[in-house]
N, C-alpha and C positions, 0 to 999 in steps of 0.2 A: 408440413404447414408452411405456409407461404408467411413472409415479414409483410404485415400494414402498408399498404400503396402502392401494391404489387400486381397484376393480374397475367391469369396466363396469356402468353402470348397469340392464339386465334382470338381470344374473348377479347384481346384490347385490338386486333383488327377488325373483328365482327362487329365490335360495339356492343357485345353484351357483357355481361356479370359473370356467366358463367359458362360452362358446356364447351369449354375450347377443347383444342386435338390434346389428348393425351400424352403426358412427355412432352409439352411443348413449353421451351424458355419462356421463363417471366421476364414479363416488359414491365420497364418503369413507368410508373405514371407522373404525368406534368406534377409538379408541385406549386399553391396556388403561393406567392409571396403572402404576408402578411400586410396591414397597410403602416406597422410600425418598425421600429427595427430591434431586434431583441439584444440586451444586455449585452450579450455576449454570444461567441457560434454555439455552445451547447449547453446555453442554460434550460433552467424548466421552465416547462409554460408559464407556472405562475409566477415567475421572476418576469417573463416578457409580457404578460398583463397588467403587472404594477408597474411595469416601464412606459406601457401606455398611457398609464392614465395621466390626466394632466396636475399639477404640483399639489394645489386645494385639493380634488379627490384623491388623489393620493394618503394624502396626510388625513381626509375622515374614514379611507377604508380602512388605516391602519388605527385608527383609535377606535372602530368598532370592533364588538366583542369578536365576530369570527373573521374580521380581517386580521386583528392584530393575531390571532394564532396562527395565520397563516405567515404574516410579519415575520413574526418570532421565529418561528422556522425556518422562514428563508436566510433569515441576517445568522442565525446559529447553525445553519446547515451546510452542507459541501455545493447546495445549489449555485451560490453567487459565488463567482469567480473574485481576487481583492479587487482589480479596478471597478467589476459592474458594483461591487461593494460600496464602495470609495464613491462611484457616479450619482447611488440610491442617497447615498448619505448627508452628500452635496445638496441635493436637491431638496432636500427635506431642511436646508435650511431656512431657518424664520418659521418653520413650522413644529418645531419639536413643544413649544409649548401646548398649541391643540391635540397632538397626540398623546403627549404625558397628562392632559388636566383629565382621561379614561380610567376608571379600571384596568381594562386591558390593552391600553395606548401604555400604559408603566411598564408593562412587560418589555413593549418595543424598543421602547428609548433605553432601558436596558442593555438589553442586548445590543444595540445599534454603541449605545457607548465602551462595550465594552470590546467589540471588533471595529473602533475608529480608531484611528492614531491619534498620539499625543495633541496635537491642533484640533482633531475633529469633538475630541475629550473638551476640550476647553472649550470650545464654541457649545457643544452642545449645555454642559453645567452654563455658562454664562446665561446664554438662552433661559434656560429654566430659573436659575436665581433669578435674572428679572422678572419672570414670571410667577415667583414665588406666592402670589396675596391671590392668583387667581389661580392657581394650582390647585388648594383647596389643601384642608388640613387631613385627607387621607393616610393613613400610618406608611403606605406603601410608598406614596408620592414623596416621603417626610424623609422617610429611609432612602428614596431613589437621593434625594440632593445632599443628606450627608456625603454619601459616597465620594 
């Protein structure tokens, strides 16, 4: 079994798909750039898709219900490398109250606070107390600002 982006060597000089000489080396195929630049060299795709997006969409894919599980996962997972961590978390500043006043935007700023450093901790709590009256009185969101 050949790895993804690979083709045998007559079918990538023939120009076809398949039916090349037998036993014959795989040739690489071009790789097309992306038009963004991804977090970091090996992160996952969907670390380099929320990298794309610009700050505003960002911050509502991550308060919707199945962005922010994808959120969540990324910020708690081995996917983000600490600087593209650090980059994500930057940039979501001035935005952590739209994504905490969700259901499932609470989850993110969770986890986002709890893999920031001590400055990124305080900026984010700061953020959200001011935003405390439009938070909304959710048990989860009440709990998120004790912390």
């Amino acid at each position: 079994m050949r790895p993804a982006g690979w083709v045998a060597g007559a079918a990538a000089r023939k120009g076809k798909d398949g039916g090349g000489e037998r036993g014959a080396r795989p040739v690489p195929v071009a790789h097309t750039p992306t038009p963004h630049a991804p977090l970091q060299e090996h992160s996952s795709p969907i670390a380099d898709e929320f990298a794309a997006l610009p700050t505003p969409a960002l911050a509502a894919a991550l308060a919707d219900a199945a962005g922010s599980r994808a959120g969540e996962a990324l910020l708690a997972g081995p996917g983000l490398g600490a600087k593209s961590r650090k980059k994500l978390l930057r940039r979501l500043t001035g935005q952590w109250a739209a994504v905490g006043a969700t259901p499932g935007g609470v989850h993110v700023v969770e986890r986002a606070y709890e893999g920031a450093a001590a400055g990124g901790r305080e900026a984010i709590a700061a953020e959200l107390a001011a935003a405390e009256a439009t938070l909304g009185g959710a048990p989860r969101t009440i709990a998120m600002l004790r912390k």
